[in-house]
C-alpha positions, 0 to 999 in steps of 0.5 A, a space after each residue: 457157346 463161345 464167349 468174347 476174348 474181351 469182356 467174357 460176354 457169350 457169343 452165337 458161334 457164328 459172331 466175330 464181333 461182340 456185341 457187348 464190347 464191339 470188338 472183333 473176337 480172336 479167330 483163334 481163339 473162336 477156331 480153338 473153341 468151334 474146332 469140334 463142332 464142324 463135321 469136316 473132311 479129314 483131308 481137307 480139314 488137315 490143309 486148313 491153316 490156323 491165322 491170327 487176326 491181321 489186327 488188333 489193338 495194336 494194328 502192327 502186334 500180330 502173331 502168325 502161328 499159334 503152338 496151339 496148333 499142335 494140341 489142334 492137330 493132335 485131336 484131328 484124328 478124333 474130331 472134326 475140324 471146321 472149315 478154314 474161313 475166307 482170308 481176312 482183311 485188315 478189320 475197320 478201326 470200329 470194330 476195336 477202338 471201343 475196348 476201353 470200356 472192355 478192357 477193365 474186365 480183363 486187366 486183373 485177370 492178366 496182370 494176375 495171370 502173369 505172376 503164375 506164367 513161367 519163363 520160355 524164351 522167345 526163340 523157343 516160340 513162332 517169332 511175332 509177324 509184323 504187319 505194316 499200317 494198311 493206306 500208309 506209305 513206307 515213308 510214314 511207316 518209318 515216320 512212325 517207327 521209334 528209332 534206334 533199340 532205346 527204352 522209353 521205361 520211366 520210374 515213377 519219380 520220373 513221372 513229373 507233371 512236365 514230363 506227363 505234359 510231353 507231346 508223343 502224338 498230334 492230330 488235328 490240334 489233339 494231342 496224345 501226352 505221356 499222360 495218354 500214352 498210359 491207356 493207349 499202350 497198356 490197352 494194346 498190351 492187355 488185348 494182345 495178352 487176352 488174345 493169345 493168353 493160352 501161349 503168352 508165354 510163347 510169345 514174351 519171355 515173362 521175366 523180361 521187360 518189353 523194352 528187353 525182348 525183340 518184336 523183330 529185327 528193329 524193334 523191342 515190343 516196347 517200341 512195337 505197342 508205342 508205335 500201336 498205340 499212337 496208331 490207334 490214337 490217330 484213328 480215333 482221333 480222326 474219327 473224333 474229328 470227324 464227328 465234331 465237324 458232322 455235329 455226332 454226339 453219343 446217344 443217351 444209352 452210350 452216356 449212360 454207360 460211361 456214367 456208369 464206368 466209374 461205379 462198374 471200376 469200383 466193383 471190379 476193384 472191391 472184386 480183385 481185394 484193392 481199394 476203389 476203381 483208381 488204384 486198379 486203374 493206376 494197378 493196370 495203367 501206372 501210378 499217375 492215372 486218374 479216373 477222370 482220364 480213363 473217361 475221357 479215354 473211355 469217352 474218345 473211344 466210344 465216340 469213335 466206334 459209334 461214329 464209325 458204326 453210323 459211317 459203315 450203316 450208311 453204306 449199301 450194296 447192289 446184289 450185283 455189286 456183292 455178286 461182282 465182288 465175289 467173283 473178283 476173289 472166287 479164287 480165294 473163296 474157292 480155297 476156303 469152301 466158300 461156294 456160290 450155291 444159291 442155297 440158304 443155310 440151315 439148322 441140323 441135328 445128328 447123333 453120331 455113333 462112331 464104330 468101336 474097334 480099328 484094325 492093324 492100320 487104323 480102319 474100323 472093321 467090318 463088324 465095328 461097322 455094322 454094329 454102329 449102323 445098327 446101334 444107329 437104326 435102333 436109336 432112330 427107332 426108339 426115337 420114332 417109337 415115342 413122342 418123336 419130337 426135336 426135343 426128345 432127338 436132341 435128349 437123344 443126341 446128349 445121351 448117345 452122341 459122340 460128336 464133342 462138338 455137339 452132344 451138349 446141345 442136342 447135336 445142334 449145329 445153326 447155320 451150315 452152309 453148302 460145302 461146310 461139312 463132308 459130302 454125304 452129310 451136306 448132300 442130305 442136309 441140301 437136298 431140295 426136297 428136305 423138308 422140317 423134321 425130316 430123318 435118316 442115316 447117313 454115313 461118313 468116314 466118321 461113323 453113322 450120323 442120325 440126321 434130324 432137319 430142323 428148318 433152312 434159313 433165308 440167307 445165302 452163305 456166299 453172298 453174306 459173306 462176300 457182302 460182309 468182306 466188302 463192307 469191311 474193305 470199304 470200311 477201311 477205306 473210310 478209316 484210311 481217308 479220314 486219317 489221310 484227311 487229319 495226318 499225325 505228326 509224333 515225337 516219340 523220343 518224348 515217350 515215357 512208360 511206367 512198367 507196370 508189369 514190374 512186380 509180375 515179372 519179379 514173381 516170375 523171376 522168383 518162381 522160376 528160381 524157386 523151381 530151379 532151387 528145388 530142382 537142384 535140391 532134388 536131383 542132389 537128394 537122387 545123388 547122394 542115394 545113388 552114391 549111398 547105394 553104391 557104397 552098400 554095395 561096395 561093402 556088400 561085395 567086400 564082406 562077400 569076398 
């Protein structure tokens, strides 16, 4: 089971957003942990392409490639790949701005993490892409970009209470000071980080600041999260907005949750060794946050999402509509498996025996062969023999399958939709007259698959899919035409941002040189018992002659 790259809750397979937290889980991250568990075809397993989400917290702070990548491809050959998704539109603002109440489960872990990240320069890496503002123009994109390659970073003598009131952003009356800027950006910069922890340090050279490093021709990452974070203050604030002038207030469960943060930071705090939930929060934030701001942060969030969430259940489509809207992009769908087969999904089981020896070229032989298919008809056989029940195939399934995808949960694969796995097994799995329980062998270029039909579902794959796709693009269509109705106006010169990942960089700065030093030290060792062998030798030789 994969969890959330936010709050660690554990997700179905097929969930991209997290029912705890709210937000839109990594697909990368999910494509990393899933890569295993679908019983694809080499060929075309091999074409897929690995995408980052188009957005996140900050909606412009993307990443196009992955390095792991490589490790993915590296495990191809032995296991199974699933299939690449339809592409991604840009995700509705309510699927993330709940976060807030997320983000306080992974700060520690990261600002933590970051002490042990060892340098790699940024040129060494897949440069980060950088995604314009979907219902912008180029206008209010450079609007909004800070100008010219200048550093927003503040000390914390610099932080006085008139340089806190600054305004950075306004909307609809509201505005985001330096006092709010504090959650905005560093919740950007924290998401990002747990989205792409397992090769951060392809991304960020750790021994520098933000405002020291490029995000891309014009702008540091500094400026990048800054632009982020007055992006998703905007959204929110719109939608805030919005729900005042529809009378929306939070349901008594929602208050009950932030009533509750302040004792859920205090447990986190006592959790990482610090003193109570305002010194994590000015750990995390900077020095001038308060417990009563994060609420009220916490609380704008949340509203948000919710009123977002109330907007998105309020809309509704034809059949013909979803049936419409699939054939507008059947190319694309096309491209990523996704067919218009009007077959619901089903739950399957399988043991997989792969044969044991390969040839000269890499095929498995004749004999590896059959003794897989026969290993394959005993187990089946065995099976048969005794109680013959799911249960008993799914011990089975842990005790002999190969497939690492699957042989820890009873070679269970939920939901598999038509075209999903390779042929000879989809075709069995969709055969009209399968029936619960039913069994066979079937074979594929992977080895023998001991088949077990579960059951089949009611939903159809391409028209949920297609039906999901569009409910998001109309999403974003509300997100852009609340915050066309509420514009932001932004002062950015009047950003100042306290480094919080000082002492981080300062440890990585101090590892990186206490591994050079031992480096250097080693490799004068290794010298300087050359040198002396060389020396024996010498004398060796002399004394010979």
């Amino acid at each position: 089971m994969k969890k959330c790259d936010h709050c660690g809750a554990e997700l179905q397979q097929d969930q991209t957003v997290c029912p705890a937290c709210g937000q839109t889980v990594c697909e990368e991250t999910a494509a990393e942990e899933t890569a295993a568990e679908t019983t694809e075809a080499p060929a075309e397993a091999a074409e897929a392409e690995d995408t980052a989400p188009e957005q996140g917290e900050a909606e412009n702070v993307t990443c196009e490639e992955a390095p792991a990548q490589e490790e993915a491809a590296a495990s191809a050959e032995q296991t199974p790949e699933a299939p690449a998704e339809p592409e991604k539109k840009k995700p509705p603002v309510w699927m993330w701005v709940v976060g807030a109440l997320a983000v306080i489960a992974i700060v520690a872990a990261i600002l933590i993490a970051g002490k042990k990240d060892t340098a790699q320069s940024p040129a060494d890496a897949q440069e980060p892409a950088v995604t314009e503002t979907e219902g912008e123009s180029e206008e209010t994109a450079e609007e909004q970009t800070p100008s010219d390659l200048v550093s927003y970073t503040a000390t914390e003598e610099q932080l006085t209470d008139d340089v806190l009131a600054l305004p950075i952003a306004t909307c609809g009356g509201q505005v985001m000071t330096n006092r709010e800027l504090a959650f905005y950006y560093w919740q950007q910069y924290y998401t990002f980080a747990s989205n792409y922890s397992s090769y951060l340090s392809y991304l960020l050279d750790q021994t520098k600041g933000l405002d020291e490093q490029m995000y891309n021709e014009t702008e540091t990452w500094q400026q990048a999260l800054l632009t982020g974070a007055a992006d998703m203050f905007h959204s929110i604030t719109a939608l805030n907005l919005e729900a005042d002038a529809a009378g929306f207030e939070l349901s008594a469960e929602d208050q009950a949750e932030l009533d509750a943060l302040p004792e859920n930071l205090n447990a986190t705090a006592s959790y990482y060794g610090m003193e109570d939930g305002t010194a994590y929060l000015q750990a995390s934030f900077g020095p001038t946050a308060t417990l009563e701001d994060y609420v009220a942060f916490a609380r704008s969030n949340l509203r948000a999402s919710r009123y977002m969430q109330k907007l998105v259940d309020e809309l509704s489509f034809t059949d013909q509509e979803i049936s419409d809207y699939y054939d507008e992009n059947a190319e694309t769908y096309a491209e990523n498996r996704v067919t218009k087969v009007d077959k619901p999904m089903v739950d399957v089981r399988h043991i997989l025996i792969i044969p044991a020896e390969q040839d000269e070229n890499g095929e498995y032989t004749e004999q590896a062969w059959q003794e897989a298919e026969q290993k394959a008809e005993a187990l089946l056989n065995e099976w048969k023999a005794g109680e013959a029940t799911e249960a008993s195939f799914a011990a089975l399934a842990n005790e002999n399958s190969e497939d690492p995808g699957s042989n820890t949960n009873g070679g269970l694969y939920e939901d598999v939709y038509p075209g999903q796995m390779v042929d000879a097994f989809d075709a069995w799995c969709f055969d009209d007259a399968r029936q619960p329980g039913d069994t066979g062998i079937v074979k594929t270029d992977y080895g023998y698959h001991i088949m077990y039909f579960v059951d089949r579902g009611e939903e159809v794959f391409w028209f949920e899919t297609a039906k999901g796709d569009l409910l998001s693009e109309k999403s974003v269509e509300i997100e852009d035409a609340l915050r066309e109705k509420y514009p932001m106006e932004t002062t950015f010169e009047n950003a100042a941002i306290y480094d919080v990942l000082k002492e981080s960089r300062e440890a990585a700065i101090a590892e990186q040189q206490a591994e050079a030093q031992a480096s250097e030290e080693a490799s004068g060792e290794a010298s300087e018992e050359t040198s002396s062998e060389t020396e024996t030798d010498a004398a060796q030789q002399s004394t010979n002659n």
